[in-house]
Structure formats: C-alpha cells, structure tokens
N, CA, C and O atoms as a Maestro MAE file, in Angstrom:
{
 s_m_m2io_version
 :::
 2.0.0
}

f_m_ct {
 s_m_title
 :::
 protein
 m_atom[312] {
  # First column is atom index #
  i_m_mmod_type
  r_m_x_coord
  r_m_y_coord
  r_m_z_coord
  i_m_residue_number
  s_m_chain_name
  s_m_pdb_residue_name
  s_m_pdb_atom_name
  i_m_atomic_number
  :::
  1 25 1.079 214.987 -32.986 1 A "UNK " " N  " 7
  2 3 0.189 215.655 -33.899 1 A "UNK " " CA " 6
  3 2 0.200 217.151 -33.561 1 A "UNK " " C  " 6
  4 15 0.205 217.498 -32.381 1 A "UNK " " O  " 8
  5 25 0.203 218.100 -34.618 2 A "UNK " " N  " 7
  6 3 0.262 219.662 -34.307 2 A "UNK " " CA " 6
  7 2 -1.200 219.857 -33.563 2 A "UNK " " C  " 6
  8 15 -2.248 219.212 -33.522 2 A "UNK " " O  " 8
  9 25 -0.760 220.964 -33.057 3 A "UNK " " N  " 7
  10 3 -1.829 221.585 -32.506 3 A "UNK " " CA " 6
  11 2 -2.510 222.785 -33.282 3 A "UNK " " C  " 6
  12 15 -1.714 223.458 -33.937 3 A "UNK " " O  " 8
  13 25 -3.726 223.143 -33.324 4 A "UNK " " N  " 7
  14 3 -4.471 224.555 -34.292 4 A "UNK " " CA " 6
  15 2 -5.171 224.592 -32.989 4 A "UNK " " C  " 6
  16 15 -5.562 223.737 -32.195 4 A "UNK " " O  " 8
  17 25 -5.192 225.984 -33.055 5 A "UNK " " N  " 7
  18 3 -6.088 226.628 -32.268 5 A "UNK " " CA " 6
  19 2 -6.890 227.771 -33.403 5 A "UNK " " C  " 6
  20 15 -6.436 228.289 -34.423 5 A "UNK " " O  " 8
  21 25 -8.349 227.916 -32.707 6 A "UNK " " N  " 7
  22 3 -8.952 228.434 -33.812 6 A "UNK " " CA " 6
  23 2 -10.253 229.265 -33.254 6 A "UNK " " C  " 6
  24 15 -10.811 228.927 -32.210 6 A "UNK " " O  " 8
  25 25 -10.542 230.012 -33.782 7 A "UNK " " N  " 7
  26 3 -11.721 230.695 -33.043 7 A "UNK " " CA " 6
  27 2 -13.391 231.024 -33.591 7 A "UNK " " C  " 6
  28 15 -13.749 231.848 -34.433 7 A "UNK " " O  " 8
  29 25 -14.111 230.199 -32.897 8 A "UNK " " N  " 7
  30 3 -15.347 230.201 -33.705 8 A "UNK " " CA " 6
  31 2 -16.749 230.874 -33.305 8 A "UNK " " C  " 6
  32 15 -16.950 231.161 -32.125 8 A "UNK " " O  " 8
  33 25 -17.540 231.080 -34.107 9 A "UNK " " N  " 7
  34 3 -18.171 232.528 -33.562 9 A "UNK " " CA " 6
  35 2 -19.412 231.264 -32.463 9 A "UNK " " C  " 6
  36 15 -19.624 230.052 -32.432 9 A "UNK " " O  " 8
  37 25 -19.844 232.316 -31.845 10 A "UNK " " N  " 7
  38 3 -20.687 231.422 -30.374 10 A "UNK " " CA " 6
  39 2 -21.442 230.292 -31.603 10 A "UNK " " C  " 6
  40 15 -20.935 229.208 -31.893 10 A "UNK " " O  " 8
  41 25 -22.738 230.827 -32.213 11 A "UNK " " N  " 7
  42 3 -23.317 229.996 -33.133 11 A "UNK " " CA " 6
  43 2 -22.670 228.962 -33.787 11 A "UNK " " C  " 6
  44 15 -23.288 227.898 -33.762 11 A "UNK " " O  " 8
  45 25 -22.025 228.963 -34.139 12 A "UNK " " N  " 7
  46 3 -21.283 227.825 -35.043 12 A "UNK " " CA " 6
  47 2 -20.926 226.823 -33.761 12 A "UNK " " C  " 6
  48 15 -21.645 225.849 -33.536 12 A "UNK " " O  " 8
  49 25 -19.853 227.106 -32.999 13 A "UNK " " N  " 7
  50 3 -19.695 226.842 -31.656 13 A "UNK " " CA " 6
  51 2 -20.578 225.413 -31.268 13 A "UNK " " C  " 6
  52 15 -20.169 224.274 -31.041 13 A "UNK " " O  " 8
  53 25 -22.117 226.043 -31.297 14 A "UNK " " N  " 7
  54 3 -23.228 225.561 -30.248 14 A "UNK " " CA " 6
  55 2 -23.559 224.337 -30.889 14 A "UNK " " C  " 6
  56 15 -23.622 223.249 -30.317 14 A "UNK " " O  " 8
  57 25 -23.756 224.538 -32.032 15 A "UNK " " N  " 7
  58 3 -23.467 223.469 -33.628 15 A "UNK " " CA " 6
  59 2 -23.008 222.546 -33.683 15 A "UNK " " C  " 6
  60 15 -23.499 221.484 -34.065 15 A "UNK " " O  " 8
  61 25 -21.386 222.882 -33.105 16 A "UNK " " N  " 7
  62 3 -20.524 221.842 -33.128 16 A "UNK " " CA " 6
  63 2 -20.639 221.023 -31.990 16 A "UNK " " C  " 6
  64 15 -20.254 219.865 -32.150 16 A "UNK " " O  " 8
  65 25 -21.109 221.358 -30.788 17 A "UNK " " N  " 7
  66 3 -21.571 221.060 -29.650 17 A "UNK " " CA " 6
  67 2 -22.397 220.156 -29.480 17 A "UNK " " C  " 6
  68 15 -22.260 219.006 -29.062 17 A "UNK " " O  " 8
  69 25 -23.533 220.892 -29.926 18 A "UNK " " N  " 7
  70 3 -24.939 219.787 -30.126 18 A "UNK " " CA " 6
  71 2 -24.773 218.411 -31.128 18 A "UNK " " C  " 6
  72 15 -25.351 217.327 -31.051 18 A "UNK " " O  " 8
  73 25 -23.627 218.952 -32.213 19 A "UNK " " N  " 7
  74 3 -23.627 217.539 -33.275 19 A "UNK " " CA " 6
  75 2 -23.163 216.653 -32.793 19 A "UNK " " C  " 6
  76 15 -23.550 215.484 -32.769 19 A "UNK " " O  " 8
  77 25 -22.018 217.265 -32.228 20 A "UNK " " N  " 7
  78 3 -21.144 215.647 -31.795 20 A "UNK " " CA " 6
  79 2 -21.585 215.262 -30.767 20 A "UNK " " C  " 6
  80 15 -21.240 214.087 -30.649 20 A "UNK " " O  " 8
  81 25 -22.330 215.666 -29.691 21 A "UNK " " N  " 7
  82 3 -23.381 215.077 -28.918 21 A "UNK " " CA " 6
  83 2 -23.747 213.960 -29.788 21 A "UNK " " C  " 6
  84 15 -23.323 212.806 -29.724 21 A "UNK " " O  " 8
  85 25 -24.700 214.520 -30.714 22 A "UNK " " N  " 7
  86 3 -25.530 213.602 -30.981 22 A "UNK " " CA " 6
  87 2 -25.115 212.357 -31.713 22 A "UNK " " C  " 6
  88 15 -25.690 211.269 -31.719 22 A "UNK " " O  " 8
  89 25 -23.735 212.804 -32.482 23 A "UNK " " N  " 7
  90 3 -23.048 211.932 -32.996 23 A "UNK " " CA " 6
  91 2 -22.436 210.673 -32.116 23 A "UNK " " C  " 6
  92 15 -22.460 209.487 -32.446 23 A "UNK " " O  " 8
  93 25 -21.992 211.127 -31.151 24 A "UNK " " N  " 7
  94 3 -21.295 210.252 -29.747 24 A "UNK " " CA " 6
  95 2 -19.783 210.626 -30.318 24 A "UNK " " C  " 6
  96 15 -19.117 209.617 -30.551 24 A "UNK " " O  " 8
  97 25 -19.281 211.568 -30.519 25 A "UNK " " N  " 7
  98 3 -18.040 212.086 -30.838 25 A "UNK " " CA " 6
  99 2 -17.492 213.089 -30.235 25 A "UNK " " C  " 6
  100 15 -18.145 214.078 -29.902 25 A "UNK " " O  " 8
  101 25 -16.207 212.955 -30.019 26 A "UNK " " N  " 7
  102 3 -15.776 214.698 -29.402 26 A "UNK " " CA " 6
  103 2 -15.778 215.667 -30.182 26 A "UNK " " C  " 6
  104 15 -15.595 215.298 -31.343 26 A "UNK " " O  " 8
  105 25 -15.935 217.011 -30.037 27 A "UNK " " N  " 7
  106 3 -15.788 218.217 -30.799 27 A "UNK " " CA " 6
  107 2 -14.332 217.806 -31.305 27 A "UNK " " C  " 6
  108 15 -14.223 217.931 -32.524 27 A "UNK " " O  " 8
  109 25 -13.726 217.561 -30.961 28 A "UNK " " N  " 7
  110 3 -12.138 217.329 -32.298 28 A "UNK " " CA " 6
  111 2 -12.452 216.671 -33.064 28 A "UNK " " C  " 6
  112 15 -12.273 217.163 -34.178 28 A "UNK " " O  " 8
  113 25 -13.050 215.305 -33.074 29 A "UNK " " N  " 7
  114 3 -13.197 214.250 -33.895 29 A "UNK " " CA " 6
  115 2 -14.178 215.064 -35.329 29 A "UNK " " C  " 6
  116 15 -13.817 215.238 -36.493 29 A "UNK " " O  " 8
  117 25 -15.464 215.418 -34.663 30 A "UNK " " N  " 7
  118 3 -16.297 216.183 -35.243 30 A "UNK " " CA " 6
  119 2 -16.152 217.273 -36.297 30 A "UNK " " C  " 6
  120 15 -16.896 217.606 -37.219 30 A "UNK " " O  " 8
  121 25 -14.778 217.801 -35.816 31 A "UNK " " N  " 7
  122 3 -14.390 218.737 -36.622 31 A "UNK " " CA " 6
  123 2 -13.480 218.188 -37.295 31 A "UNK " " C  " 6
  124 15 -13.392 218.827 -38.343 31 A "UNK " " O  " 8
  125 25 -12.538 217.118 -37.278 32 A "UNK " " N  " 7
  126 3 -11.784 216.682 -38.030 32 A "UNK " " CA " 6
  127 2 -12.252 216.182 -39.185 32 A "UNK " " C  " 6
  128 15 -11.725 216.320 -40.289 32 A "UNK " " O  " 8
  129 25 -13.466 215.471 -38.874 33 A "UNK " " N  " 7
  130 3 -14.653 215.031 -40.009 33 A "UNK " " CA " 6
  131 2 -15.295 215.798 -41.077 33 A "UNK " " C  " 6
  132 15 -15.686 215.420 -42.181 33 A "UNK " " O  " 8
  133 25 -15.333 217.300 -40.359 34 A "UNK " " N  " 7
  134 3 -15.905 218.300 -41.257 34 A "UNK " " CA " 6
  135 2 -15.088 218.703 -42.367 34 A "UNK " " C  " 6
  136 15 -15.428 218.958 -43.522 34 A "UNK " " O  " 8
  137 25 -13.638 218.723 -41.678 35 A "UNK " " N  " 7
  138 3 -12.559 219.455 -42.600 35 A "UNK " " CA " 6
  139 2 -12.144 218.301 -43.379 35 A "UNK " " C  " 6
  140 15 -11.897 218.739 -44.502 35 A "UNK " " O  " 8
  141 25 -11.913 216.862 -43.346 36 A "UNK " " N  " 7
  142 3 -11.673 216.161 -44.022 36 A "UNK " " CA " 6
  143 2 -12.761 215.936 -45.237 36 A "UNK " " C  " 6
  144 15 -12.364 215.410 -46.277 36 A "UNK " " O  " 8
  145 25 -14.333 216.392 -45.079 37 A "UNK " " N  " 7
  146 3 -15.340 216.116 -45.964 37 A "UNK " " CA " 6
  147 2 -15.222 217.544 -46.740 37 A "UNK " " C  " 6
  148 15 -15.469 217.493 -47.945 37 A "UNK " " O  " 8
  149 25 -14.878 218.797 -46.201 38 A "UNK " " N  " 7
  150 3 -14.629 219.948 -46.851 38 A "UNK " " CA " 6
  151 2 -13.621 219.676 -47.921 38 A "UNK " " C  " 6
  152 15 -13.985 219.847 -49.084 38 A "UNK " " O  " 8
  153 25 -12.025 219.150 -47.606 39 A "UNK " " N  " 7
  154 3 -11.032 219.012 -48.388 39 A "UNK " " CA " 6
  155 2 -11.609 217.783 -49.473 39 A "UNK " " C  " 6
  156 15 -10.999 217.615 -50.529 39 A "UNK " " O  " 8
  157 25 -12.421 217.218 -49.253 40 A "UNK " " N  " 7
  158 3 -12.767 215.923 -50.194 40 A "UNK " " CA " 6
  159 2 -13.469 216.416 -50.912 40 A "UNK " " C  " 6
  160 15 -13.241 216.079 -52.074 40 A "UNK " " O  " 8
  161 25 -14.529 217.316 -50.754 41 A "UNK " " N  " 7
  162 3 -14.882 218.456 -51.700 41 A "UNK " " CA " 6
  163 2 -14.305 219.015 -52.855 41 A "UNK " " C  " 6
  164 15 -14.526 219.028 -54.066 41 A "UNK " " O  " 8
  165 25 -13.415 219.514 -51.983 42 A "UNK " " N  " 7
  166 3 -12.991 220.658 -53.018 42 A "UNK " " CA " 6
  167 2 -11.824 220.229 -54.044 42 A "UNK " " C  " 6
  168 15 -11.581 220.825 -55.093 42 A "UNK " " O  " 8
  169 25 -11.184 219.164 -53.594 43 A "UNK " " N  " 7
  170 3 -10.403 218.256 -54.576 43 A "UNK " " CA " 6
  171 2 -11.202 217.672 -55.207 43 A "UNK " " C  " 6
  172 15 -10.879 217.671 -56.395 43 A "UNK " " O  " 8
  173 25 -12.527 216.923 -54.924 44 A "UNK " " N  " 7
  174 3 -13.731 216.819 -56.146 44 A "UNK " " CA " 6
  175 2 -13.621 217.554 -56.996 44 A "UNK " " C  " 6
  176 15 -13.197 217.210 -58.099 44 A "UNK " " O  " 8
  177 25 -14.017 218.901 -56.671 45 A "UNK " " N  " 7
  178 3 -14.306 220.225 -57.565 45 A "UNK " " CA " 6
  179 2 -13.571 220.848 -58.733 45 A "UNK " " C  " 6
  180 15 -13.786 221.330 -59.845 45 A "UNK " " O  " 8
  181 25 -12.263 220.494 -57.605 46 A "UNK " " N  " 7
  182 3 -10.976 221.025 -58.661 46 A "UNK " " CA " 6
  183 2 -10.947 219.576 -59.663 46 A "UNK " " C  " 6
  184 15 -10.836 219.723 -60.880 46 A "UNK " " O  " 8
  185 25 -11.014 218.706 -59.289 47 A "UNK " " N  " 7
  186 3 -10.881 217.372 -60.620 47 A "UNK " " CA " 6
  187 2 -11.747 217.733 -61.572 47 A "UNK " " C  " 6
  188 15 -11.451 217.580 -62.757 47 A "UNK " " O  " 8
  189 25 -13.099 218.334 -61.135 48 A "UNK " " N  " 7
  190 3 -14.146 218.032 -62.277 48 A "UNK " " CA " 6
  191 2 -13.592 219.507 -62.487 48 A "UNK " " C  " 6
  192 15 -13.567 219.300 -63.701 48 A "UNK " " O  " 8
  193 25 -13.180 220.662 -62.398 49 A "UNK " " N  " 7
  194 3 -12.445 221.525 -63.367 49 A "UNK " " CA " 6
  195 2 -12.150 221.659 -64.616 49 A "UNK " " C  " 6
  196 15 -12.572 222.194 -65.642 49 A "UNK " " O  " 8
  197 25 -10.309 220.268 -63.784 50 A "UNK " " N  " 7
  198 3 -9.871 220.404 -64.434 50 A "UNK " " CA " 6
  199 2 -10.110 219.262 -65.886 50 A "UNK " " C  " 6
  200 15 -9.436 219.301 -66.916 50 A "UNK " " O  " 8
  201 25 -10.964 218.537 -65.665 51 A "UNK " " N  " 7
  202 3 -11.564 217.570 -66.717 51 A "UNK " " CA " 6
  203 2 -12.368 217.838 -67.451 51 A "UNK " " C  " 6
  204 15 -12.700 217.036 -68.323 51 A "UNK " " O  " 8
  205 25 -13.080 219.362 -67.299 52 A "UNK " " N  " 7
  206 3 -14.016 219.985 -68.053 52 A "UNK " " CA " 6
  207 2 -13.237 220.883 -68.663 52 A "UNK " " C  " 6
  208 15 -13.671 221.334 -69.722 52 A "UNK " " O  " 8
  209 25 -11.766 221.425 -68.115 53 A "UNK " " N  " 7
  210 3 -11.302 222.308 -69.179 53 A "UNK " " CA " 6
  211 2 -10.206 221.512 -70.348 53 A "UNK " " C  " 6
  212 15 -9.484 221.864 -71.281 53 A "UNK " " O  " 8
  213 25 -10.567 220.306 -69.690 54 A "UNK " " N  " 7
  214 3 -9.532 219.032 -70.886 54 A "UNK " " CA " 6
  215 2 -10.579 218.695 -71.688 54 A "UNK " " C  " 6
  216 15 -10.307 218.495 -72.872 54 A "UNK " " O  " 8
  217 25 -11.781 218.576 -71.313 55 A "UNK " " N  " 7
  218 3 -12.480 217.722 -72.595 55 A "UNK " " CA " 6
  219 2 -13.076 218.992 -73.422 55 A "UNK " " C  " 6
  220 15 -13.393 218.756 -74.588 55 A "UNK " " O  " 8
  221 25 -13.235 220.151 -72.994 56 A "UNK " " N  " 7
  222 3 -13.534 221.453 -73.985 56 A "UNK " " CA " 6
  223 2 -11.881 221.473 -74.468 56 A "UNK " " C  " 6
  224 15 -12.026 221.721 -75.665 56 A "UNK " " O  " 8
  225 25 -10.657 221.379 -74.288 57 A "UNK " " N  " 7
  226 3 -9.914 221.406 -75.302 57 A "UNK " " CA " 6
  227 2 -9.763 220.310 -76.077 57 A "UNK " " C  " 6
  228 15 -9.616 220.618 -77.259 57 A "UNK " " O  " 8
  229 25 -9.743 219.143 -75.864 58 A "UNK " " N  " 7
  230 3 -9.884 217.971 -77.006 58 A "UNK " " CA " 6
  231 2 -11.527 218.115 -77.731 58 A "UNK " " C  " 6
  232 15 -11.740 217.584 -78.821 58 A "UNK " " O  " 8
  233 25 -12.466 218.774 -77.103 59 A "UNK " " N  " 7
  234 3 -14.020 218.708 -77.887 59 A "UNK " " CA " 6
  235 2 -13.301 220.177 -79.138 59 A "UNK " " C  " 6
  236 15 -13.586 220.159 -80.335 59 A "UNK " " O  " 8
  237 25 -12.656 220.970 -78.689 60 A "UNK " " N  " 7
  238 3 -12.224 221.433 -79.569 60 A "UNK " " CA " 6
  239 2 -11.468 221.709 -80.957 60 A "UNK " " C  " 6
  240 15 -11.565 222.474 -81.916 60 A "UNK " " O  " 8
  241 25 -10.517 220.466 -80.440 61 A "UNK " " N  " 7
  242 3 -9.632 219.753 -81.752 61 A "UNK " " CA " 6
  243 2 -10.544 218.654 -82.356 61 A "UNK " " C  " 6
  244 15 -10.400 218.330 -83.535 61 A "UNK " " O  " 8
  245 25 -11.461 218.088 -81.582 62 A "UNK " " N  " 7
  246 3 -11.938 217.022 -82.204 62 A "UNK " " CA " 6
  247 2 -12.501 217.856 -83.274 62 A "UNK " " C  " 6
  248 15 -12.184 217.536 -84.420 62 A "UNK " " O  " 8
  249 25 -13.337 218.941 -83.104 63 A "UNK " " N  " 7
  250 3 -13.933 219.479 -84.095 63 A "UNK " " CA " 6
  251 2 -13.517 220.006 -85.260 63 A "UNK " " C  " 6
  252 15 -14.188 220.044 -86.291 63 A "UNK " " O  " 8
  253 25 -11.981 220.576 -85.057 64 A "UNK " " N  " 7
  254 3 -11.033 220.999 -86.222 64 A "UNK " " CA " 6
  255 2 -11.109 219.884 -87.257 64 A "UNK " " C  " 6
  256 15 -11.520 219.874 -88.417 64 A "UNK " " O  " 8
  257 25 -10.353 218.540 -86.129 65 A "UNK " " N  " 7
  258 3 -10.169 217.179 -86.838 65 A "UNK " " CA " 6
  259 2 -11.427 216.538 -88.008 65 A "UNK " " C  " 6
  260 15 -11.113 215.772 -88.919 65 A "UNK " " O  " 8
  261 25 -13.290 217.162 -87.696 66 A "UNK " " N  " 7
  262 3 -14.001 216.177 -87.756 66 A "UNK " " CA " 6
  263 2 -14.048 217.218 -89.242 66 A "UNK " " C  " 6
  264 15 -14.620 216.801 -90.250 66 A "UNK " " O  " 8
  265 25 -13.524 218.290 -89.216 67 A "UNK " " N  " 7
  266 3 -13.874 219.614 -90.189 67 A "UNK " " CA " 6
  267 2 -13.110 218.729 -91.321 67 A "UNK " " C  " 6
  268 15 -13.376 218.202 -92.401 67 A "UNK " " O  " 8
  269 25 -12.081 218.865 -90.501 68 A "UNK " " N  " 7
  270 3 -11.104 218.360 -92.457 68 A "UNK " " CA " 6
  271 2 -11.354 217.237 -93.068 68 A "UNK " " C  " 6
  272 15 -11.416 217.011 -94.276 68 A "UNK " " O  " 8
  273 25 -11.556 216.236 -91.778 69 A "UNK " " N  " 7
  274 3 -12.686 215.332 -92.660 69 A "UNK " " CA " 6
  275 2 -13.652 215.207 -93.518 69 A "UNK " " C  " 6
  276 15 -13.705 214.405 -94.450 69 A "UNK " " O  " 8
  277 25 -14.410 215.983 -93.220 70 A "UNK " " N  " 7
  278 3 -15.358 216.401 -93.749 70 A "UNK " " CA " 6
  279 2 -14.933 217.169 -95.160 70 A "UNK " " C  " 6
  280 15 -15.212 216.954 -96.339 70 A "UNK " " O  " 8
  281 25 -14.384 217.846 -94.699 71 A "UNK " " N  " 7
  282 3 -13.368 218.765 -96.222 71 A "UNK " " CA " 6
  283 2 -12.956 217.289 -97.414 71 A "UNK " " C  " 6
  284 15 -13.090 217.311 -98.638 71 A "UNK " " O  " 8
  285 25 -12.491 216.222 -96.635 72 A "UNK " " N  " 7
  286 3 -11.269 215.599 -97.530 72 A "UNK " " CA " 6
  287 2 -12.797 214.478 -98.397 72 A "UNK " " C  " 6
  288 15 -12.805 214.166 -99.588 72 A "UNK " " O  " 8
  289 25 -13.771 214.141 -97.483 73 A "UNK " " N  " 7
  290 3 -14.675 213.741 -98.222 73 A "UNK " " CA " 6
  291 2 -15.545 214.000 -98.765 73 A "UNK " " C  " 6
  292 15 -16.280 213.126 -99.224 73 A "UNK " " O  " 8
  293 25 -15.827 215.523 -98.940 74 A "UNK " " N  " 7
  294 3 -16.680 216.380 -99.998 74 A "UNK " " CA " 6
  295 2 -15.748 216.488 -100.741 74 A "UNK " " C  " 6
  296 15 -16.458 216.442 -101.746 74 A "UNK " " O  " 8
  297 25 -14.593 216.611 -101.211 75 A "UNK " " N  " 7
  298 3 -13.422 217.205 -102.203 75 A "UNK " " CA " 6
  299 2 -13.851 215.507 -103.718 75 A "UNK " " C  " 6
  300 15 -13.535 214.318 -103.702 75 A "UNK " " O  " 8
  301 25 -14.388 216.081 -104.397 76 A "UNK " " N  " 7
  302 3 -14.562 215.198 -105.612 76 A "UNK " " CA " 6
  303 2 -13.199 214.538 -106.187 76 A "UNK " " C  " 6
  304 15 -12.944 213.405 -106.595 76 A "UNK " " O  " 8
  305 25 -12.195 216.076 -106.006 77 A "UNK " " N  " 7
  306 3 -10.882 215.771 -106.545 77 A "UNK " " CA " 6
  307 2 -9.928 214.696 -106.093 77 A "UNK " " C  " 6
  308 15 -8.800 214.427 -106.507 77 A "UNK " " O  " 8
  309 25 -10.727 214.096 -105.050 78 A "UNK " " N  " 7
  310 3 -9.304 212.852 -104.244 78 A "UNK " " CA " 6
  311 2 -10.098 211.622 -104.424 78 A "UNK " " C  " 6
  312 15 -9.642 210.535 -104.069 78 A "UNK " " O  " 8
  :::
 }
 m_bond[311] {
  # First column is bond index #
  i_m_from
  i_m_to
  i_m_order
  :::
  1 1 2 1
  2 2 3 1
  3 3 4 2
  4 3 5 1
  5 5 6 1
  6 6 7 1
  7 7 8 2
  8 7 9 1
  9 9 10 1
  10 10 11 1
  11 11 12 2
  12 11 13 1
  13 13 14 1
  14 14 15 1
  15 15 16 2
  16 15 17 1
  17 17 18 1
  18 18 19 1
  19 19 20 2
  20 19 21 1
  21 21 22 1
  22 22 23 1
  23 23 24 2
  24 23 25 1
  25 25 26 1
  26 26 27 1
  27 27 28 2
  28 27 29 1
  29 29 30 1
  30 30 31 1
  31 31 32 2
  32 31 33 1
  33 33 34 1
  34 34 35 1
  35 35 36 2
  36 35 37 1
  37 37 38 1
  38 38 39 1
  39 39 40 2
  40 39 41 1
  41 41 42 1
  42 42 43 1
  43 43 44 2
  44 43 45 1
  45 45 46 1
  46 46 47 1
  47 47 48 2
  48 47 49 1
  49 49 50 1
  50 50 51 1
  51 51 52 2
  52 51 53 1
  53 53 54 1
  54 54 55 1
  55 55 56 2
  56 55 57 1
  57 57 58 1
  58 58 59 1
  59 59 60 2
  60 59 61 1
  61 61 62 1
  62 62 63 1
  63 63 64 2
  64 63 65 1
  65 65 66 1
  66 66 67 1
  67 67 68 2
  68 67 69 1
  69 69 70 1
  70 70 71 1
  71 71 72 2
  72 71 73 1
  73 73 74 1
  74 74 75 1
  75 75 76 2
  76 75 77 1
  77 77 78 1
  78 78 79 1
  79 79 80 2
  80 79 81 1
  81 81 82 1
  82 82 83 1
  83 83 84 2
  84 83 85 1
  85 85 86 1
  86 86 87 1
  87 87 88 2
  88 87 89 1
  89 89 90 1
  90 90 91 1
  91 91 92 2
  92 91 93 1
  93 93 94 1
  94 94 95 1
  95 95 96 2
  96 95 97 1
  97 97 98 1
  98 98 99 1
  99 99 100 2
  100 99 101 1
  101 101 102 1
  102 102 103 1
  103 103 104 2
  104 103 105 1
  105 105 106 1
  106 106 107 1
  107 107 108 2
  108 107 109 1
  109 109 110 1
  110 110 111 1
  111 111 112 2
  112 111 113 1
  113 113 114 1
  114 114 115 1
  115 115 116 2
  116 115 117 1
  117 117 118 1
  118 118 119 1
  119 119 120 2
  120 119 121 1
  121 121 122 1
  122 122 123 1
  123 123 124 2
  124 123 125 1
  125 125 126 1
  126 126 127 1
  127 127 128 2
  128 127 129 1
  129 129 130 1
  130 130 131 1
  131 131 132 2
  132 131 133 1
  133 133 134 1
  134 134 135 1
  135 135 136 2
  136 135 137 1
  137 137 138 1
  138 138 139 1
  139 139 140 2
  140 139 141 1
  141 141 142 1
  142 142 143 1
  143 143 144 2
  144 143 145 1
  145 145 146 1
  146 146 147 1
  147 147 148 2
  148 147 149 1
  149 149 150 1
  150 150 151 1
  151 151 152 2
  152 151 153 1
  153 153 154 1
  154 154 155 1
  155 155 156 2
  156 155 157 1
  157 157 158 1
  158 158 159 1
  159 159 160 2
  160 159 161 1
  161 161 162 1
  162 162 163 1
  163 163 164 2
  164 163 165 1
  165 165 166 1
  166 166 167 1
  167 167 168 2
  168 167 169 1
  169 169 170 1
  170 170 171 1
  171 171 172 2
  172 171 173 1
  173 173 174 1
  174 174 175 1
  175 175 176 2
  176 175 177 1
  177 177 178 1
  178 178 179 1
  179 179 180 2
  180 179 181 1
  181 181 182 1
  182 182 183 1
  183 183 184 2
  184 183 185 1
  185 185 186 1
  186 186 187 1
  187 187 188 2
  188 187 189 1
  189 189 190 1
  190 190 191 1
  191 191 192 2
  192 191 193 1
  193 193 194 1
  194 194 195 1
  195 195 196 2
  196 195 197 1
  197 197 198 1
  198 198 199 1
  199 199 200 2
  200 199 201 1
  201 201 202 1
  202 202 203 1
  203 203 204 2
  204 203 205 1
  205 205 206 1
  206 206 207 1
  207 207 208 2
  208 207 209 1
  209 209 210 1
  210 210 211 1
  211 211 212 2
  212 211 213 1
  213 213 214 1
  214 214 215 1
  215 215 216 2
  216 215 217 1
  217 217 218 1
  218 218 219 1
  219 219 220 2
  220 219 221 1
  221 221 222 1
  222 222 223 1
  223 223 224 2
  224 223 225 1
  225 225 226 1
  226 226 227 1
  227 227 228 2
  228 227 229 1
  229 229 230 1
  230 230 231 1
  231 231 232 2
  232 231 233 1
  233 233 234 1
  234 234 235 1
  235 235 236 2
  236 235 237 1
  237 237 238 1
  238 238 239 1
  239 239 240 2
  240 239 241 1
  241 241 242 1
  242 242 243 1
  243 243 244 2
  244 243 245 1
  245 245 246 1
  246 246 247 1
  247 247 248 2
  248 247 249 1
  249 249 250 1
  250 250 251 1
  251 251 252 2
  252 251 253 1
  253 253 254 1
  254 254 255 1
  255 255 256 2
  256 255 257 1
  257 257 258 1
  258 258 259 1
  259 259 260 2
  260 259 261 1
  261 261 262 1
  262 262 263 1
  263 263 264 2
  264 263 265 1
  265 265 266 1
  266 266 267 1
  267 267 268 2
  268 267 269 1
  269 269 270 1
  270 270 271 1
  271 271 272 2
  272 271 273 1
  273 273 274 1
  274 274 275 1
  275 275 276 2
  276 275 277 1
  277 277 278 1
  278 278 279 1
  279 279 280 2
  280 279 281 1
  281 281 282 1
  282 282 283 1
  283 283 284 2
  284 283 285 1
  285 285 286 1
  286 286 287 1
  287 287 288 2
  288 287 289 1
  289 289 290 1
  290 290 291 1
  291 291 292 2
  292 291 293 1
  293 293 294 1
  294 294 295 1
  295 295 296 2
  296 295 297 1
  297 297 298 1
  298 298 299 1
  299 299 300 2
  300 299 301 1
  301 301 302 1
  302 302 303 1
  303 303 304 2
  304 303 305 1
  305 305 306 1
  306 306 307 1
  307 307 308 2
  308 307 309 1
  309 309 310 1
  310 310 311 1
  311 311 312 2
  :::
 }
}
C-alpha cells in the first residue's frame, strides 16, 4: 500500500487523536474513514448535480413537447 505523508495543523491533529481514542481505532484507520466518508460525499454531490442538470434539461423539452400539444388540441382545424 502507498505511503502519504501529510501535514496537519496542531488542532486538527489533537482531534484526530482524541477521536480515535475514543473510537478504539488508530489515527490511520480514523483517517482512512474520514477520507473515504469525504469521497462518498462528494460523489453523492456530483450525482445529484449531475441529475438535476438532466432533469432541468428533459423538464425543459418536456415543456416544448407539452406546448405543441397543447397547440395541436386547441387548433379547431385538425
């Protein structure tokens, strides 16, 4: 497994210290946990994005679509 080395300010540090204490975990484990719940995040985030900028473009055509409808069944002439 690679190695990271990384540098964290004292506070944060003391944080990580005291949690995984309390957790019964090592500071690696602890932090591996953090960054794995961070990345699970933010791939959340980016999904609901990109599913909000898909359903504003289909809420958009739907609306073109619901228009001409609307057009083809007010039109007396058809």
């Amino acid at each position: 497994m690679p190695v990271l080395t990384i540098r964290l300010p004292d506070k944060i540090l003391h944080e990580v210290v005291l949690k995984s204490k309390s957790l019964h975990v090592s500071k690696n484990a602890y932090i591996q946990k953090a960054i794995n719940n961070l990345n699970d995040q933010i791939n959340t985030d980016l999904k609901r994005s990109q599913l909000i900028k898909a359903s504003q473009k289909v809420r958009l055509n739907s609306m073109e679509i619901n228009n001409e409808f609307s057009i083809i069944e007010n039109d007396s002439k058809i």
